[in-house]
VMD Tcl script that draws the C-alpha trace (Angstrom):
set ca {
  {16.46 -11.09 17.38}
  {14.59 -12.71 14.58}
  {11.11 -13.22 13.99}
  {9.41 -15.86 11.86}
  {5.93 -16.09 10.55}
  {4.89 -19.77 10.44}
  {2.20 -19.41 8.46}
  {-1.50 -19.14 9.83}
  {-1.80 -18.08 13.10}
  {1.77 -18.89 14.19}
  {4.75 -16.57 14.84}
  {8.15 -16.92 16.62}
  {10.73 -14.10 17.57}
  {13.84 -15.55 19.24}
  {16.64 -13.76 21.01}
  {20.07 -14.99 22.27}
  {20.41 -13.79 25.54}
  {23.85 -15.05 26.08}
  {25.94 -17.20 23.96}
  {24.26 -20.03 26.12}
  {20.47 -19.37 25.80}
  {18.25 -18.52 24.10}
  {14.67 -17.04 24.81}
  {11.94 -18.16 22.24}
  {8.59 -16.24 22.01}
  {5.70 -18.24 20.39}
  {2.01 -16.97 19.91}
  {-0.98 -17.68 17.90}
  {-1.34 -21.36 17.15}
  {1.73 -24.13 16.89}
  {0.16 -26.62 14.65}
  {0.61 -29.55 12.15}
  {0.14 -26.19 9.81}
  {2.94 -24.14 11.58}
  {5.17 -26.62 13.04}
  {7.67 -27.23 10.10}
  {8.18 -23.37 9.72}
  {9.11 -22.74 13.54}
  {11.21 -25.62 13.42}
  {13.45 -23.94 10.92}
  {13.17 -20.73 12.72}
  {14.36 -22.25 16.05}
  {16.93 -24.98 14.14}
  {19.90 -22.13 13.81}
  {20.00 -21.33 17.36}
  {20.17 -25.04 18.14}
  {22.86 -25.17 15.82}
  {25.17 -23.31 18.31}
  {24.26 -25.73 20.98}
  {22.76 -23.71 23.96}
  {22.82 -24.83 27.02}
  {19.24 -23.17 28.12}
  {16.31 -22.71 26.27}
  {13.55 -20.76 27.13}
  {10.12 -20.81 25.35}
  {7.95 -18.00 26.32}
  {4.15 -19.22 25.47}
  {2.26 -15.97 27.08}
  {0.46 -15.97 23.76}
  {0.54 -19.13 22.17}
  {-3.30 -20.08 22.30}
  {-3.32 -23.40 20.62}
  {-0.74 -26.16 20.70}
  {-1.40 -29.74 19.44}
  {0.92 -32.61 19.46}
  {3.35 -31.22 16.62}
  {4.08 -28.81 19.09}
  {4.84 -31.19 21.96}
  {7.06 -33.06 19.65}
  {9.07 -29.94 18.93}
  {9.27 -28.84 22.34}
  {10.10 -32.51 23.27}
  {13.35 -32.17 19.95}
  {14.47 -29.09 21.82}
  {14.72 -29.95 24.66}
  {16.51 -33.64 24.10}
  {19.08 -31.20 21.93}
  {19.94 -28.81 24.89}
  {21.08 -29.02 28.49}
  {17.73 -27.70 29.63}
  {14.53 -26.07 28.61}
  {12.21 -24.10 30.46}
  {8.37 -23.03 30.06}
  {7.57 -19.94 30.84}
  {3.99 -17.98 31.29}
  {2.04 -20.86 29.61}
  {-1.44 -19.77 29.07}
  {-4.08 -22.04 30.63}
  {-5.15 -23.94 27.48}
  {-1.37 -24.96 26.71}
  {-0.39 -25.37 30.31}
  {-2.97 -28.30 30.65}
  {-1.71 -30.05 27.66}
  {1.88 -29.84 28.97}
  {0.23 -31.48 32.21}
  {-1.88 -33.54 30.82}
  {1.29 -35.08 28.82}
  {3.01 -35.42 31.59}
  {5.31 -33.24 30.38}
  {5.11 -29.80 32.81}
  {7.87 -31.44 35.26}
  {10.15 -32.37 32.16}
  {10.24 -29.25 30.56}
  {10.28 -26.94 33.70}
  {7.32 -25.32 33.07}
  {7.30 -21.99 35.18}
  {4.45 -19.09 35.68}
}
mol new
graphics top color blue
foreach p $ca { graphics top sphere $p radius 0.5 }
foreach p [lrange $ca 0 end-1] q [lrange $ca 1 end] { graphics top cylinder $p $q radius 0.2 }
display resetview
């Protein structure tokens, strides 16, 4: 497990549960501010080319559209990528993209 601070109000912690995926846990804000940080965070477990990704988002409050184009890099680098426990706020923005079918998002 490794956790990142992205600076702000945005943090990461990341866990291989198999040698095929990987469970990412983001909370606080993913942001123009934050984005750049996370990426770097995330970019060695992509590196080992999973075949699932999961992105956890129970307490990521705030997401703007630096962190629809990361979640959007993931998941074009993986086999698949799934949302889970979006919080309202974030789930509508995935929806609102058109993006909640895409990227599997789950409760």
């Amino acid at each position: 497990m490794v956790e990142v601070d992205g600076g702000g109000n945005a943090r990461m912690t990341a866990t291989v549960e198999s040698p095929d995926s990987v469970t990412v846990i983001l909370e606080g804000e993913l942001d123009i501010a934050s984005v750049e940080l996370i990426r770097r965070g995330i970019e060695p477990y992509l590196a080992d080319s999973p075949q699932h990704v999961v992105f956890d988002l129970a307490r990521l409050q705030f997401m703007d559209s630096s962190g629809i184009a990361l979640l959007i890099e993931v998941s074009n680098r993986v086999g698949s990528v799934q949302i889970r426990n979006a919080t309202p706020i974030v789930r509508r923005v995935l929806e609102v993209t058109g993006l909640a079918d895409a990227l599997g998002v789950t409760d």
